[in-house]
N, C-alpha and C positions, 0 to 999 in steps of 0.2 A: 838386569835391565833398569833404567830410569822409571821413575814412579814418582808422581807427587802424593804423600803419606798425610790424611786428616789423623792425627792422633789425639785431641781434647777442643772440643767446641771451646772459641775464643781464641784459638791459637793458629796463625795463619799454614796453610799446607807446607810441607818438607819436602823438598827434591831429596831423594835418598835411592840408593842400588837394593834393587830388592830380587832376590830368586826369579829365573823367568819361569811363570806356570806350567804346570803339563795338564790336560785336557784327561779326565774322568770321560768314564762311558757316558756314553751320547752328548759328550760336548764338542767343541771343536775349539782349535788354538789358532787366536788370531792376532795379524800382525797390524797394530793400529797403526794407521795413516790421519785419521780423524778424531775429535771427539770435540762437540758442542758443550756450551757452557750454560746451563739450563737452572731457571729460578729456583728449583727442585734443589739445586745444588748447594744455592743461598739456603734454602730454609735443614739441609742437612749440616753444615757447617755453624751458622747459626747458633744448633740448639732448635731451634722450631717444631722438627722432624726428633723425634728422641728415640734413644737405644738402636742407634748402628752399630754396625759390625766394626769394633774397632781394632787395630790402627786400620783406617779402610781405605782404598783410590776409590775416591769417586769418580763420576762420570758415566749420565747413560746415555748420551747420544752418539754413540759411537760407530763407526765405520773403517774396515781394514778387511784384511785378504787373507782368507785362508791360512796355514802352513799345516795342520797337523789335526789330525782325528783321534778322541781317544780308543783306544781296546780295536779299534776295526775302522777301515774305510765310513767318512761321511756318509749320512744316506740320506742328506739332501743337497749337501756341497761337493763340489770338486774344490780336490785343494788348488789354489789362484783364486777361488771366485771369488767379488767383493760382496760384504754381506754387510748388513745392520745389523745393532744390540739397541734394545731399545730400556725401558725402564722396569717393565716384568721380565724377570728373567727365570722366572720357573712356579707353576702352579702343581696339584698335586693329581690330577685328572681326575677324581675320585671322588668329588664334595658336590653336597648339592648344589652349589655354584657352578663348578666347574661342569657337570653332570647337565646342568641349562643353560649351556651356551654364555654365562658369565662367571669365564674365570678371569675375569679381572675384580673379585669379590673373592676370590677366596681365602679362607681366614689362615690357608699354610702358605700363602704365595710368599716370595720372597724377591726381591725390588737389586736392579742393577746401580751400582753406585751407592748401596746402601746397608744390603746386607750378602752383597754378592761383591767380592772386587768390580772397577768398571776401568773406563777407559783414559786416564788419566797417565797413560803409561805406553812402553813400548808395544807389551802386549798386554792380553787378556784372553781369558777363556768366558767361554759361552756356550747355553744348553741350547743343540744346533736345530731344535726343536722350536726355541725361540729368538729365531733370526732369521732378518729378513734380506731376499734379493735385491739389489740396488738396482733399477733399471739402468739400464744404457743411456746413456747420455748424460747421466748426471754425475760431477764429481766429488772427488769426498771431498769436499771443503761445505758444496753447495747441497751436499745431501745429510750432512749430521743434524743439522736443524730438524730435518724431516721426522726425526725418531724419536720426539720426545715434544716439541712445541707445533710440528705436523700431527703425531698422530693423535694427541689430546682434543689438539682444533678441532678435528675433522670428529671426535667422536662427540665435543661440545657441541658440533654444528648437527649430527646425529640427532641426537637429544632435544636439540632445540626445534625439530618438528618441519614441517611446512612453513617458511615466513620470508617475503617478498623484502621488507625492509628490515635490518638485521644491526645494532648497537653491538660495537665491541668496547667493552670498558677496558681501557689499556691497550696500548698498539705498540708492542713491541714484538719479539720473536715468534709467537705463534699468529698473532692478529696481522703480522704483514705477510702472514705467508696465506692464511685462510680467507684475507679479502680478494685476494686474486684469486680465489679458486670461484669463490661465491660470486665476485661478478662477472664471471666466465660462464657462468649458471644464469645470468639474467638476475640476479638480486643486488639489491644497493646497500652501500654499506655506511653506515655511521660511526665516526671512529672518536671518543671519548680519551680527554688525554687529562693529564693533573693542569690545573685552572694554570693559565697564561703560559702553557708549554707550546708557542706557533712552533717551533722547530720541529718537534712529534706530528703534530696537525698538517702542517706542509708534508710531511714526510707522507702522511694517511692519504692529500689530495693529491699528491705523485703519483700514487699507488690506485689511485681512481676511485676514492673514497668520494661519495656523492656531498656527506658535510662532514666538517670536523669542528670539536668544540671542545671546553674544559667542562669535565667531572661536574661543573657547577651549571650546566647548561643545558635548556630541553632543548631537545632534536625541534626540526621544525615539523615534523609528523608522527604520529603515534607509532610504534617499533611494532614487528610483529614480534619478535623475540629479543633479548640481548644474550650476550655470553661476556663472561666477568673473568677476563682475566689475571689484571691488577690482586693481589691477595690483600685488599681493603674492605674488612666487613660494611662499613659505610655506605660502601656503592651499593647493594642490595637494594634496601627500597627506593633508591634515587634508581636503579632499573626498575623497579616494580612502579613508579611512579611513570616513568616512561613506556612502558609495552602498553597495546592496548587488552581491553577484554579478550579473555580467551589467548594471551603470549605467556610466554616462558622465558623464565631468567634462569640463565644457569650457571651455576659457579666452576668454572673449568682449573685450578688451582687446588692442588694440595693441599693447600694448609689457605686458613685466610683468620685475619684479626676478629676480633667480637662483631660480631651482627650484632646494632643497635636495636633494639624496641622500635617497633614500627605499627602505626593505626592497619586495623581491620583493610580497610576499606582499599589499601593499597594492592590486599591478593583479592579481593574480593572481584567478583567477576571471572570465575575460573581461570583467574592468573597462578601460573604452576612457577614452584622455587625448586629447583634442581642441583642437584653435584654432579661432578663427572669422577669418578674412579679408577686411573689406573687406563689401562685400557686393553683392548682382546687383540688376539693372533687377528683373526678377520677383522677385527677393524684396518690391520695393517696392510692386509692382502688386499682389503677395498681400495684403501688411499693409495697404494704403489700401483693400483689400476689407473687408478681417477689420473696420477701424475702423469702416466702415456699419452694422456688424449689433452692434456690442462696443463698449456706449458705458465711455469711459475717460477718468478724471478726471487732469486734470496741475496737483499744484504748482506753480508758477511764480514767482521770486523777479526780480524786473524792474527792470533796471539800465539809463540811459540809455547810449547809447553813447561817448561821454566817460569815461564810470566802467569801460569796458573791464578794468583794470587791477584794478581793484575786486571786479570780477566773478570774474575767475582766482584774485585770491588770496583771497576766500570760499570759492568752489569748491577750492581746496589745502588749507584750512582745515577743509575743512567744515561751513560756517557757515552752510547752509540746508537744508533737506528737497526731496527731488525738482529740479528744473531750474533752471538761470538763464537768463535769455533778455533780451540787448538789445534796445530798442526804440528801431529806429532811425527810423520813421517812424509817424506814426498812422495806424493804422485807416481802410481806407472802405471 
């Protein structure tokens, strides 16, 4: 099968023929039609992200169809059905984490695209335990976003509590998919872009963003929360300075640069600084709910899989609005 091969951070990915997998107990073998190109991917190629699974395919937003069970019949797929891989691809049940409902903490978990082959490729396997049903209607071009800058948003937006006016720092592929959800809820969104980006900011009042501004800008009302998705430690107290008393800033990013030194007086007022981690099976089950009732439009800038390379460095670049998503197989 086709595979793009990350073999040494600095070195751009490999199209190379690689063995097609076979599916271990309780996985399932699937034939990729999809796979999103996600900032996660940036900071594993990088260098950012350290000790992958190397030579590794990246890729965890992926999306394709069935063909094969290992050891015995699926026991939660028919084979044809299309399913998601998202970025956790296996925890160990058994940890205090896992044991209270967050295993997306768990210190055996093991990451799609990272230390698990992912979707970069014709196929892939995946533990069928953690994947998710695509609902009807959506299709894979417009669903790989879902599985990785969808379900982080939606667990940042978890996190971030009760809050009517809501800052996203960064609007790109998870922040144009979560303002549509949010002001389908009745909440207004503030969309936060690098100083003199109108192209992004148009993009954020398209999308029905109530203001849009650069990084260097106060909103014209106090935030009840923000969610940071840009990985610029910078932004931190330029949101802590923006939420009011009693908001929450959360950092929804992997990885983010140094958090500068910042006064007291910025969390003071039980203002809460948060991370988001990975994320859980039910967060997934929640947001593939939420999507039936909350119809949500997804950008998509669509790159064959060959142009891998292409794709990352537009996405580092910033060279589109909302997702990129490889299209590695057509449609049926």
């Amino acid at each position: 099968m086709r595979a793009m091969l990350f073999e040494k951070t600095g070195k751009p990915l490999r199209l190379a023929e690689t063995p097609k997998p076979r599916p271990g107990k309780g996985q399932i073998l699937i034939r990729v039609e999809t796979c999103g190109v996600c900032r996660t991917d940036l900071h594993v190629v990088d260098g950012e992200l350290t000790h992958p699974q190397l030579p590794l395919i990246p890729g965890h937003q992926i999306v394709g169809i069935v063909e094969e069970a290992g050891h015995s019949l699926a026991r939660h797929f028919n084979i044809g059905a299309r399913v998601g891989v998202s970025w956790l691809g296996w925890a160990c049940g058994e940890c205090f984490y896992c044991l209270s409902q967050r295993e997306n903490l768990c210190g055996k978990a093991r990451f799609t695209g990272y230390q698990i082959n992912g979707g970069m490729a014709d196929y892939c396997v995946a533990d069928e335990s953690f994947c998710f049903e695509i609902p009807e209607g959506i299709d894979a071009l417009h669903a790989a976003p879902l599985l990785c800058a969808g379900l982080i948003g939606y667990r940042a937006l978890k996190l971030a509590g009760p809050a009517h006016d809501l800052g996203f720092y960064g609007f790109g592929s998870a922040a144009h998919i979560l303002a549509q959800m949010v002001q389908h809820q009745g909440h207004r969104v503030f969309a936060f872009t690098r100083p003199g980006d109108k192209k992004t900011q148009a993009f954020a009042l398209k999308l029905g963003a109530f203001w849009a501004g650069g990084t260097d800008e106060k909103p014209p009302v106090e935030l009840g929360a923000a969610l940071i998705f840009a990985p610029s430690g910078e932004l931190v107290p330029l949101a802590l300075s923006a939420v009011r008393r009693g908001g929450r800033v959360v950092c929804a990013g992997i990885h983010m640069s140094p958090i500068p030194s910042f006064s007291y007086d910025l969390l003071w007022g039980e203002r809460s600084l948060l991370s988001v981690a990975n994320l859980t099976r039910e967060d997934g089950l929640e947001f593939f709910q939420l999507l039936k009732r909350i119809p949500v439009h997804l950008e998509v800038k669509v790159y064959p899989l060959e142009e891998a390379n292409q794709a990352l460095d537009d996405l580092r670049r910033g060279a589109f609005e909302g997702s990129a998503v490889l299209q590695i197989k057509n449609q049926v």
